[in-house]
C-alpha angles and dihedrals in degrees: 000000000000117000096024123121105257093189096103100046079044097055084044097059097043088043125087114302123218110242111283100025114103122217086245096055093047095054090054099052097049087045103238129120122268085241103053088055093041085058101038083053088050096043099044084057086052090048099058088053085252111133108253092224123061123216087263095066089036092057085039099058085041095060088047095057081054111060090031083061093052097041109026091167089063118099135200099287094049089045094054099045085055088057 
């Protein structure tokens, strides 16, 4: 499918699923990368004027600035666990 215009199949994976239909299925079978409909989720929230992060994942990354200034030798996996 080299050439096409992935725009549409993008905008349909980042768009709503129906139940039981995971983001990553739905990009393989419409044939687009996990990424491209991660960012087209994250920039249609932008666009609107709507902030592409909720408060979850606000209060989220601030927790784990937390724990990564307290412990700066932690990684990821540390980090989650503590989580």
């Amino acid at each position: 499918m080299t050439g096409t215009d992935t725009t549409p199949r993008r905008e349909a994976a980042a768009g709503d699923l129906p139940e039981g239909l995971t983001r990553q299925r739905a990009c393989e079978l419409l044939g687009v990368s996990r990424a491209s409909a991660y960012r087209d989720m994250a920039g249609a929230g932008a666009a609107d004027g709507a902030d592409a992060w909720s408060d979850k994942d606000e209060r989220l990354a601030a927790e784990i600035d937390g724990i990564h200034v307290e412990s700066l030798a932690f990684g990821a996996r540390k980090i989650s666990k503590m989580l």
